[in-house]
C-alpha positions in Angstrom: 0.0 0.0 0.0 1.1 3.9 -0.7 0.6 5.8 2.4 1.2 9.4 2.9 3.0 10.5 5.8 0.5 12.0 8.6 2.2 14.9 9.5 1.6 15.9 5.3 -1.7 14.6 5.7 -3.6 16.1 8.6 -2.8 19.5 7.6 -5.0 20.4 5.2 -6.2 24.1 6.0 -9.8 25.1 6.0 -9.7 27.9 4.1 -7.4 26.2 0.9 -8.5 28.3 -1.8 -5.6 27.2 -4.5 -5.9 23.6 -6.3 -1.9 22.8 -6.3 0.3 19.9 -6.3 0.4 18.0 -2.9 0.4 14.5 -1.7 1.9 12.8 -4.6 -0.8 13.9 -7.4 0.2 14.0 -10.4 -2.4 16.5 -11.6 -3.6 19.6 -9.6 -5.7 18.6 -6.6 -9.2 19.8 -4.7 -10.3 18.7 -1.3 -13.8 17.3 -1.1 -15.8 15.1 1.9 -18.6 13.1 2.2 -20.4 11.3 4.3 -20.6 7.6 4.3 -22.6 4.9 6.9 -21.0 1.5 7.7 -19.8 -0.5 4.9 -19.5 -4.2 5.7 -16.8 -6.3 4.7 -16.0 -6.2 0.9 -15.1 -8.5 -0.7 -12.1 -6.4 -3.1 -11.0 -8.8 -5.4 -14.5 -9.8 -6.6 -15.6 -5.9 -6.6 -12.4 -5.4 -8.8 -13.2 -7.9 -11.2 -16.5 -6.4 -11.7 -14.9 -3.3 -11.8 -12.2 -4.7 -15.2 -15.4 -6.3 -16.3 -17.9 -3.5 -16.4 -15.9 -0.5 -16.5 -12.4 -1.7 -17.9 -11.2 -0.4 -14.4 -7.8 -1.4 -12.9 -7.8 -0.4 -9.8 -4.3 1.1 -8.2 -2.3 0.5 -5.3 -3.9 2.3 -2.0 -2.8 6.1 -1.6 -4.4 7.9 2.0 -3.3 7.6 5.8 -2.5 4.4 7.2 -5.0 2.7 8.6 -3.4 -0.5 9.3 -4.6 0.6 13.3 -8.0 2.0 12.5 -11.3 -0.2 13.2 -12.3 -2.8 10.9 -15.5 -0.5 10.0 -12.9 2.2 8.6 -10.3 -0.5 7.2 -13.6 -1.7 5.3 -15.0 2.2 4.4 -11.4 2.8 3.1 -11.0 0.1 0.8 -14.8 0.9 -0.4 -14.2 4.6 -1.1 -10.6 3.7 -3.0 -12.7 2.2 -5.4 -15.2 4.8 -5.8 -12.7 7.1 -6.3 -11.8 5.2 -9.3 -15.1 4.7 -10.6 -15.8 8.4 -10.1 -12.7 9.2 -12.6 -13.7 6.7 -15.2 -17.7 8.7 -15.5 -15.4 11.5 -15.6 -13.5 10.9 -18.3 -16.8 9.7 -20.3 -17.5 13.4 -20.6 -14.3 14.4 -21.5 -13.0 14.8 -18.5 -9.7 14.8 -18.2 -9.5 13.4 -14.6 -6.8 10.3 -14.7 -4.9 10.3 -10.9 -7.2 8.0 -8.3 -6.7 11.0 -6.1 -6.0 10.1 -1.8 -7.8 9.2 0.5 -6.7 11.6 3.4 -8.9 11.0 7.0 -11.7 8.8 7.7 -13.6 10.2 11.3 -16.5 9.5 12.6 -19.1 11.9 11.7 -20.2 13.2 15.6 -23.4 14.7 14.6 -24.6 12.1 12.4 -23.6 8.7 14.3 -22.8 6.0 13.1 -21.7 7.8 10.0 -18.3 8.7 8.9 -16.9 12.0 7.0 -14.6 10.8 4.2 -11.9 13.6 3.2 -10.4 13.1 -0.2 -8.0 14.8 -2.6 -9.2 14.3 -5.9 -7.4 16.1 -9.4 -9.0 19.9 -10.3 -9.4 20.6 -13.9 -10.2 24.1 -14.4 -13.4 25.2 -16.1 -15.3 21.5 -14.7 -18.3 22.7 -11.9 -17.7 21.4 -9.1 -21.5 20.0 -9.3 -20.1 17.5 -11.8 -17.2 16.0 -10.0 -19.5 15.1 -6.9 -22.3 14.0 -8.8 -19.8 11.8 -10.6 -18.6 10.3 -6.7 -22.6 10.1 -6.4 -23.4 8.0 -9.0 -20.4 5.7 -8.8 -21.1 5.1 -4.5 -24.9 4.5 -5.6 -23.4 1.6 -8.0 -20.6 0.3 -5.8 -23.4 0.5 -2.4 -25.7 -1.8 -5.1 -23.1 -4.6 -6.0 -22.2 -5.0 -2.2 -25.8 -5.3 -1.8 -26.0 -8.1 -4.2 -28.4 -6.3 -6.5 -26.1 -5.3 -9.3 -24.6 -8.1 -11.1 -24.8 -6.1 -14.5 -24.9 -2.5 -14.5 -27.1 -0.6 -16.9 -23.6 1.4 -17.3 -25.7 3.2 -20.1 -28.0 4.7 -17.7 -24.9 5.3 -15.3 -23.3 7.9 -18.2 -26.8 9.5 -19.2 -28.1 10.5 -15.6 -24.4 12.2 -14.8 -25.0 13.8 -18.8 -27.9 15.6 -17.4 -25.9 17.5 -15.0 -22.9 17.9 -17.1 -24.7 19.8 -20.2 -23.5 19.3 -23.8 -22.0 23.3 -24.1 -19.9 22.2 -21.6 -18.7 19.0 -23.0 -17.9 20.4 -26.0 -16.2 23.0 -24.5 -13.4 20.6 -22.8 -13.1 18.9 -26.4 -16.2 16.7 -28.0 -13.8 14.9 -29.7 -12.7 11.9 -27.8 -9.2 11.7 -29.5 -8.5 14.7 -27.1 -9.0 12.6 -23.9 -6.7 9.7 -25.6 -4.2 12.4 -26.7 -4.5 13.6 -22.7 -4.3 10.6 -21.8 -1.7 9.4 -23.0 0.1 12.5 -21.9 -0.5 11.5 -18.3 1.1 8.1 -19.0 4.6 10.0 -20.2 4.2 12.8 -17.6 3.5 15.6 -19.8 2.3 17.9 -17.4 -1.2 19.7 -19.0 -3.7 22.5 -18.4 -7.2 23.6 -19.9 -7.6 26.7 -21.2 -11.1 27.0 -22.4 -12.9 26.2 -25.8 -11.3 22.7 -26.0 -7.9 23.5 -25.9 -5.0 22.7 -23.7 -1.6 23.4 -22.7 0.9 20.9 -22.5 4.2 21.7 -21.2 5.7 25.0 -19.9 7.0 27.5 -20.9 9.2 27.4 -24.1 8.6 23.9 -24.2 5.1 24.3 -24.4 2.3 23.7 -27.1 -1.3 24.8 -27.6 -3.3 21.7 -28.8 -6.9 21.2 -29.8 -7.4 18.1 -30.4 -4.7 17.0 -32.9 -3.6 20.1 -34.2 -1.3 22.7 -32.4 -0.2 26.3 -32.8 2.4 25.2 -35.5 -0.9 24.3 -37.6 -1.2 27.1 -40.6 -4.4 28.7 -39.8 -4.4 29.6 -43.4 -4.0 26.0 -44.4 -6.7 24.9 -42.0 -8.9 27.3 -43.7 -7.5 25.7 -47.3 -7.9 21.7 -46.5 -11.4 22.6 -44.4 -12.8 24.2 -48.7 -12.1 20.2 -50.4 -11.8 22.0 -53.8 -10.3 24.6 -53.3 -7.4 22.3 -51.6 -8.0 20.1 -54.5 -7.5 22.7 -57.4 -4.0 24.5 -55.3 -2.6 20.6 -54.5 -3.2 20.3 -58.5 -1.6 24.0 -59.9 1.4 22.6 -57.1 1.8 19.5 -59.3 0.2 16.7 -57.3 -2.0 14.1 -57.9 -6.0 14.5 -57.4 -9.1 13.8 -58.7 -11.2 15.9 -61.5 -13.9 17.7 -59.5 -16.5 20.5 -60.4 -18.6 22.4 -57.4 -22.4 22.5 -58.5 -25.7 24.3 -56.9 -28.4 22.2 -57.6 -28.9 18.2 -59.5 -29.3 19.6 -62.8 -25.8 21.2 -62.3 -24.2 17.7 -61.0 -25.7 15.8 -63.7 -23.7 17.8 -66.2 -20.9 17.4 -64.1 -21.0 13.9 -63.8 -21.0 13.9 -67.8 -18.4 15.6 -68.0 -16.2 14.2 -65.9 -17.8 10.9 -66.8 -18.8 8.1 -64.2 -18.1 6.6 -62.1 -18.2 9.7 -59.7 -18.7 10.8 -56.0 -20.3 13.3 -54.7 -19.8 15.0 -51.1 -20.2 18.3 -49.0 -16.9 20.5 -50.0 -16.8 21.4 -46.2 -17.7 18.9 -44.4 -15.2 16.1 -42.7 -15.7 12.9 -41.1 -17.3 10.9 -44.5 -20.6 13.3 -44.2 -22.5 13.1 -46.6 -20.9 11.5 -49.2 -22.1 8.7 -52.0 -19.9 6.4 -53.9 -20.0 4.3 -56.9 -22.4 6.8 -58.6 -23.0 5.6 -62.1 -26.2 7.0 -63.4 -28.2 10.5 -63.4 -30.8 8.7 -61.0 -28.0 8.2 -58.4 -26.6 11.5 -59.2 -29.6 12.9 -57.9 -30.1 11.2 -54.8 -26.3 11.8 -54.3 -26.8 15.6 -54.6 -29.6 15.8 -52.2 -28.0 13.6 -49.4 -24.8 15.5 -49.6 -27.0 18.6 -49.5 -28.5 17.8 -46.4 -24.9 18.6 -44.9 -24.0 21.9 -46.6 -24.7 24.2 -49.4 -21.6 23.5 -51.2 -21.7 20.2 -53.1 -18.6 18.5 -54.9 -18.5 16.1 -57.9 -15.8 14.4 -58.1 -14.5 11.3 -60.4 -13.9 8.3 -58.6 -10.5 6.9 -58.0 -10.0 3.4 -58.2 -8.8 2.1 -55.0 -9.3 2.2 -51.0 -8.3 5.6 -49.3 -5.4 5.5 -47.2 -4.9 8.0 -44.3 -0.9 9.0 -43.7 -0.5 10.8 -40.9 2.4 13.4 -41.0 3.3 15.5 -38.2 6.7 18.1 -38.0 7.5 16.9 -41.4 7.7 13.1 -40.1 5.7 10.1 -41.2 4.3 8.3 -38.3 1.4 5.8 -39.4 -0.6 5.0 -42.1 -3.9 2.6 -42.1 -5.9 1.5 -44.7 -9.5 2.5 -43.9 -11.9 -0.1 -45.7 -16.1 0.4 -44.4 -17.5 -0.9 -41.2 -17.3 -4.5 -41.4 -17.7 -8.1 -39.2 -15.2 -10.6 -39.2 -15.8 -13.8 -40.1 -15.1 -17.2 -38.2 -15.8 -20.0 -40.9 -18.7 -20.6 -38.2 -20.9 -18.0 -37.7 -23.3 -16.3 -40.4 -23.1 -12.9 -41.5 -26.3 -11.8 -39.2 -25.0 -13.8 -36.5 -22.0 -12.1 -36.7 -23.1 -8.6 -36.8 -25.2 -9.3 -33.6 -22.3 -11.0 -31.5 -20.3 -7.8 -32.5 -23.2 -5.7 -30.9 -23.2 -8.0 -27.7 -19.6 -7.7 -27.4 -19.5 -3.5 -27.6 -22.6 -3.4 -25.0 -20.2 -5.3 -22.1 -17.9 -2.4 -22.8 -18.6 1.5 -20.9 -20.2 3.2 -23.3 -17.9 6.0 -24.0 -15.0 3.2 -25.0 -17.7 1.4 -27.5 -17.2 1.2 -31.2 -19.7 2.4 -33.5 -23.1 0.0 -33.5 -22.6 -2.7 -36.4 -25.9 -2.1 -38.2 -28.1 -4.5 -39.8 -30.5 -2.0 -41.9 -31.3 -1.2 -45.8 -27.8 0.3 -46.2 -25.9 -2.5 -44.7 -27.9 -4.9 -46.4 -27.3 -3.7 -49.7 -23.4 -3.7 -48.7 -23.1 -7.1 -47.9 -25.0 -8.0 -51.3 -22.7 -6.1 -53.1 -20.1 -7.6 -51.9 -21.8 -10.9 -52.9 -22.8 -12.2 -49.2 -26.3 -12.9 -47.8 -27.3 -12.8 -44.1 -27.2 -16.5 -43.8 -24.2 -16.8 -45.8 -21.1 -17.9 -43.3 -17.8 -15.8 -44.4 -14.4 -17.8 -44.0 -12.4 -17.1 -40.8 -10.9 -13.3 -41.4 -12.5 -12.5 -44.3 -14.1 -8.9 -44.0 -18.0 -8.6 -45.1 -18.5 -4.8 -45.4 -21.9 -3.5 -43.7 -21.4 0.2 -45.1 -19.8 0.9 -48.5 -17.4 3.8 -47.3 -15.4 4.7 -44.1 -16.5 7.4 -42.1 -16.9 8.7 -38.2 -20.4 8.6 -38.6 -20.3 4.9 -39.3 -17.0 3.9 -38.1 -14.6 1.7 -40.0 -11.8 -1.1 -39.9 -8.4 0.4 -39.8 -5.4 -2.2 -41.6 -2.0 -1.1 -40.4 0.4 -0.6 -43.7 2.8 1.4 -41.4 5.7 -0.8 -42.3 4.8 -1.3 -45.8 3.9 1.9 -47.9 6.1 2.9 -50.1 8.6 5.8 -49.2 7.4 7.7 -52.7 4.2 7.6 -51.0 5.5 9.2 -48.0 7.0 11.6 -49.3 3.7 12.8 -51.3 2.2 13.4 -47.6 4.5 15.1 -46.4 5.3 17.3 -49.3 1.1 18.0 -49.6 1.3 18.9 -45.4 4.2 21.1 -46.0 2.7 23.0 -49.4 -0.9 23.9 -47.2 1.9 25.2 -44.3 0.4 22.4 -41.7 2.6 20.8 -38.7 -0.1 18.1 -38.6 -2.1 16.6 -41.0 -3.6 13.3 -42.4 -3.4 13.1 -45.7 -6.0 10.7 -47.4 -4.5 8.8 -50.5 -6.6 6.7 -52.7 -4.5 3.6 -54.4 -4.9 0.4 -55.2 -1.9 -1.1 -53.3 -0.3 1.8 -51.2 3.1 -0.5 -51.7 3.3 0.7 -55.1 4.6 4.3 -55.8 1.6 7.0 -56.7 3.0 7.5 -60.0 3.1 4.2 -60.9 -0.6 2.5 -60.5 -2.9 6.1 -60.6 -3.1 7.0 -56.9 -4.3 10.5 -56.1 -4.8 12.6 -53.1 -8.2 12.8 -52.0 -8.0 15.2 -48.9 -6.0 16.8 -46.8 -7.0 16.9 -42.9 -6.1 19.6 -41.0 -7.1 18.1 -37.1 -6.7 14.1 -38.1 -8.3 11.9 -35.6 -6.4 9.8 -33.2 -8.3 7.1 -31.6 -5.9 5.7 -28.7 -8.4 2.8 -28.3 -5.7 -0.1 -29.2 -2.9 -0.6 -28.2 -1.3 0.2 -31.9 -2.6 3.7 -31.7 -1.6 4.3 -28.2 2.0 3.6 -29.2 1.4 6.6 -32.2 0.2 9.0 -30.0 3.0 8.4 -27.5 5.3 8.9 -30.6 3.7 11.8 -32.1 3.8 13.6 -28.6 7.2 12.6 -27.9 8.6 14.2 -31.2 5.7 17.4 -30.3 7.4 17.5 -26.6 10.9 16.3 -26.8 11.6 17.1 -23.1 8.2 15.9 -22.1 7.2 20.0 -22.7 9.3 21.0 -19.4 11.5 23.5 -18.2 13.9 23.9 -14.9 12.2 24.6 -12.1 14.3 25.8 -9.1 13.7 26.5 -5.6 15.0 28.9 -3.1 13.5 28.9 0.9 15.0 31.6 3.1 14.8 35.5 3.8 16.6 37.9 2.0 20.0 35.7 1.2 17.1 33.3 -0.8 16.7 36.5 -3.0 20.1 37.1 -3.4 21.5 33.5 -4.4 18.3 33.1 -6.1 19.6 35.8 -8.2 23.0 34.6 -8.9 21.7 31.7 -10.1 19.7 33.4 -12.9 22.5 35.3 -14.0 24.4 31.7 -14.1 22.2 30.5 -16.1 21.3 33.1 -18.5 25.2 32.7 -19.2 24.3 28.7 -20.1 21.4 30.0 -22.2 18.6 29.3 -20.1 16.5 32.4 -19.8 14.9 31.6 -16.5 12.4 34.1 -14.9 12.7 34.9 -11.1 9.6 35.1 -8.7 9.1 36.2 -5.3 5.7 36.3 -3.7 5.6 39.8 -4.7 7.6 40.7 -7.7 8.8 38.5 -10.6 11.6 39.1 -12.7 12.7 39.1 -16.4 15.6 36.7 -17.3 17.7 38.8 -19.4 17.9 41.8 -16.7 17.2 42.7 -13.5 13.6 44.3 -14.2 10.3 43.9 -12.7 7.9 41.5 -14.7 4.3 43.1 -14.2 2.1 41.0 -13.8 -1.4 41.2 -12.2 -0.9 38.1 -9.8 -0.9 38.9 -6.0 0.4 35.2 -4.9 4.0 33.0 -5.7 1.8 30.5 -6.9 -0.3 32.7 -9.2 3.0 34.0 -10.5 4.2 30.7 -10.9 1.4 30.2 -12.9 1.2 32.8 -15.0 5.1 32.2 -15.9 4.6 28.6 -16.8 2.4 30.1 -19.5 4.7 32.1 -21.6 6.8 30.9 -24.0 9.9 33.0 -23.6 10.4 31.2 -20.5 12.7 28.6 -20.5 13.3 28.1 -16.7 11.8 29.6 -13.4 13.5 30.2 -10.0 10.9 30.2 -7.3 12.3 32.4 -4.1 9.8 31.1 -1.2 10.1 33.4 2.0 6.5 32.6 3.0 4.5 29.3 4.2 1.9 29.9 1.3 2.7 26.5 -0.6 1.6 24.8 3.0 -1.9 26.1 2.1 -1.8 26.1 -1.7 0.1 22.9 -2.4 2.8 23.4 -5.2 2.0 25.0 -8.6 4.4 22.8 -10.7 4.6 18.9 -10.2 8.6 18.7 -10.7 11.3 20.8 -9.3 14.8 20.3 -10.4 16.3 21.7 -7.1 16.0 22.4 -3.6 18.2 25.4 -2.0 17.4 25.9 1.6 19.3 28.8 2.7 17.4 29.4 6.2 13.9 29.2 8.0 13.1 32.6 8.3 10.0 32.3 6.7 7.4 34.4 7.6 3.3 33.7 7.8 1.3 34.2 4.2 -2.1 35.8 5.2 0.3 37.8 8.5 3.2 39.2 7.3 5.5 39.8 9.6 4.8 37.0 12.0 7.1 34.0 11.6 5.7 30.8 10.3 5.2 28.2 12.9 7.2 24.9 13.4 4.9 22.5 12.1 4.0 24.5 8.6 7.8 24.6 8.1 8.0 20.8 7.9 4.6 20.7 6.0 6.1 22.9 3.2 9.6 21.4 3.3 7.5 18.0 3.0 5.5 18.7 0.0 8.6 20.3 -2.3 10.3 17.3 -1.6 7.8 14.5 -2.3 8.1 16.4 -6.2 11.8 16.9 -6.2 12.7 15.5 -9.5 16.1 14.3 -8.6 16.4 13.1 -5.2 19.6 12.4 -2.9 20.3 8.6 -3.2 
């Protein structure tokens, strides 16, 4: 078990009004209690396994005081509420939420004016902009589920119903404004896994890093992202027509107003043909395999049901291809054929499609796939590809149940990572660089991407300015640790070091900038009062009234490359720490004086709490 020591732990103050680093977290932290009755024996290793089976929940080693000496009702309430913490994260990150540390548990008493009950304190992550209604009503609905399986009377959650009640209190303007897109809660995700230390800012983006090794990200794309070029890839033919005057391959397409207009076009650029929304993403819209005015028509008016701006285009023979490119590198490349089931030389094609569904429903429903439909549509895709519903595929044969890949419908993803042809590569990246885009997936339409594009008629079909990562395999996990790795090189952080004393903290705190300005690190000094630039020895204005606020604030700009923190107060003993790494610890002396007194010398005891908490995130320790 991970226990916290109690002299860190018992000295939470009541009026905290800062959500810093303390206790371990590795994201920023906010106290919150409630109130729990007696909790018989559990029984933890069955309640985990319905945990990994219901919610794909691993639950971690213990974190909180030791109660190795407590009474068997709070031994029993501890190891209940450590699992609702995690339970509590998981609904929270099925709104986006990026909420990943299982938090601490940090005093079980008993609650003296509401016997026999007990007031559970815990530290839990903060993630700015998230009410605080929604993080307890997320602890509320997963003690209401864990209280029902102890009572026997929740073998299989409705996990459904679970995510939509906590929806109602979490509205949709809200979830779209942490990121409706869940590749941002992979990408954050798996930024927590490499300790890439991350922020919200609003309107779905995010800051990862600090400083100058910092990046603005929304979803995919980053400041480095042309917003020029976003504008140009976001207008298909307009991308089309300057990727075609730049001498690259694309398809023939025409932009009509009504059906009369695309049935001309279609002529003219003579079937077969598709037709899509110019400005629309995600597969919207779009109809394949169009070889006659009739299907013209009801091309036009389906992709018109999605925008104003319809595109003919002439087909290309193959199956699209997404390369993703990011800072001029190629890191993966899928071919992207339609939704489809697998076959098992056993099963038919209908019983296949409903054993899919069955398997998606055990999952939470903000990990599911995409349902595996059995309507006209899919029908008429599994007959084209010459199958019937009762028809029983070989093992691993693919029978398609929608005739393109898109995010409304979902798709299967083949890797050809290892495999396309470096020609091909090049074509991506050289398409990303010409539209001025960092990041980009660039959709190539060939027959066999192992074959160079001007060898067997491959053409570019899009350019996509915020590609979609998935992280929902373990293959894409691996990419998005790669593509952050190259976006972050030093996991997106700078030197943070730390001076504790009175006025000789200022002064070596000082020299040590000047040191390392000489090195090249223009590092930014802060007291509690003042902050300073890093390339002389003027005041930084900034309209912060705290060290931590300052700290803050620095962490944001990207001319700073390093921060010295002089602390001559206790505040970080209320606050907690503002960054969750510090290079080094120079204690010159305890002459410290009190935050909210100034003046009055800090007492004893908040010494050692603050001493305490800069070392538990002292990046390299003494051995």
């Amino acid at each position: 078990m991970k226990n916290t020591t109690d002299s860190t732990l018992a000295q939470i103050p009541k009026n905290l009004t800062l959500n810093g680093f303390r206790h371990g977290l590795s994201q920023p932290s906010q106290v919150v209690s409630f109130t729990f009755a007696i909790i018989p024996a559990i029984d933890t290793g069955k309640m985990d396994d319905w945990l990994r089976e219901n919610f794909e929940i691993d639950v971690a080693p213990y974190h909180g005081f030791d109660f190795s000496k407590s009474s068997q009702d709070i031994v029993h309430l501890a190891q209940f509420v450590w699992r609702v913490n995690h339970l509590a994260n998981s609904l929270l990150q099925a709104l986006r939420v990026p909420s990943f540390d299982p938090g601490c548990i940090l005093s079980i008493e008993p609650e003296a004016s509401i016997p026999p009950m007990f007031k559970t304190t815990l530290l839990i992550p903060y993630i700015n902009h998230v009410p605080f209604s929604t993080v307890t009503t997320s602890f509320e609905k997963a003690t209401q589920a864990l209280l029902q399986f102890q009572n026997g009377n929740l073998e299989n959650p409705d996990s459904d119903q679970i995510f939509a009640d906590l929806q109602k209190q979490f509205s949709s303007d809200r979830e779209l404004s942490l990121g409706s897109e869940s590749c941002t809660i992979s990408i954050l995700k798996s930024a927590f896994r490499e300790n890439i230390p991350f922020s919200y800012l609003g309107l779905g983006i995010y800051q990862l890093g600090w400083g100058a090794q910092s990046r603005l990200m929304d979803r995919s794309s980053t400041e480095l992202d042309s917003a020029i070029g976003s504008k140009i890839s976001q207008r298909k033919h307009h991308a089309s027509q300057i990727l075609k005057e730049s001498g690259f391959p694309v398809p023939q397409g025409i932009l009509v107003k009504n059906a009369e207009d695309a049935i001309h076009a279609a002529h003219r650029i003579q079937f077969p043909v598709v037709i899509k929304p110019a400005d629309k993403d995600r597969g919207e819209g779009v109809t394949i395999n169009i070889d006659s005015d009739a299907l013209v028509t009801e091309g036009y008016q389906k992709a018109a049901g999605f925008s104003g701006n319809i595109l003919v285009e002439k087909q290309i023979q193959g199956v699209c291809h997404r390369i993703f490119i990011a800072n001029d590198k190629h890191l993966f490349t899928v071919k992207r054929t339609p939704k489809s089931v697998k076959g098992d030389g056993v099963l038919t094609v209908e019983e296949l499609i409903g054993k899919a569904n069955a398997d998606e429903a055990k999952k939470p429903k903000h990990k599911r796939l995409k349902p595996f439909p059995l309507d006209e549509l899919a029908i008429e895709s599994i007959t084209s590809a010459g199958y019937r519903l009762n028809s029983i595929p070989e093992k691993d044969v693919l029978v398609p149940l929608r005739k393109i890949e898109s995010t409304e419908w979902g798709g299967s993803a083949e890797k050809m990572t290892d495999t396309i042809h470096p020609d091909n590569i090049q074509l991506a990246i050289q398409a990303t660089r010409l539209l001025r885009l960092n990041v980009a997936g660039v959709d190539l339409m060939s027959t066999d991407v192992r074959i160079p594009w001007h060898q067997n008629g491959a053409a570019l079909n899009e350019i996509n300015c915020v590609p979609y990562l998935s992280g929902s395999s373990e293959e894409s996990k691996k990419v998005i640790s790669e593509y952050l790795k190259d976006l972050l090189p030093y996991k997106g952080r700078i030197p943070v070091e730390v001076f504790v004393g009175d006025q000789e903290a200022m002064h070596q705190g000082l020299a040590r900038q000047k040191f390392l300005l000489e090195k090249g690190i223009r590092a930014h000094l802060t007291t509690h009062q003042a902050s300073f630039h890093a390339t002389e020895e003027t005041h930084l204005e900034l309209e912060a009234d705290s060290l931590f606020l300052r700290c803050k604030a620095l962490l944001m700009k990207p001319e700073v490359s390093g921060i010295i923190l002089v602390i001559q107060t206790d505040e970080f003993a209320y606050t907690g720490l503002p960054v969750d790494s510090i290079s080094k610890i120079n204690l010159l002396n305890a002459n410290l004086t009190k935050w909210n007194q100034p003046g009055h010398k800090i007492e004893d005891q908040a010494f050692k709490i603050l001493m305490a908490t800069l070392q538990q995130y002292l990046t390299n320790k003494p051995k």
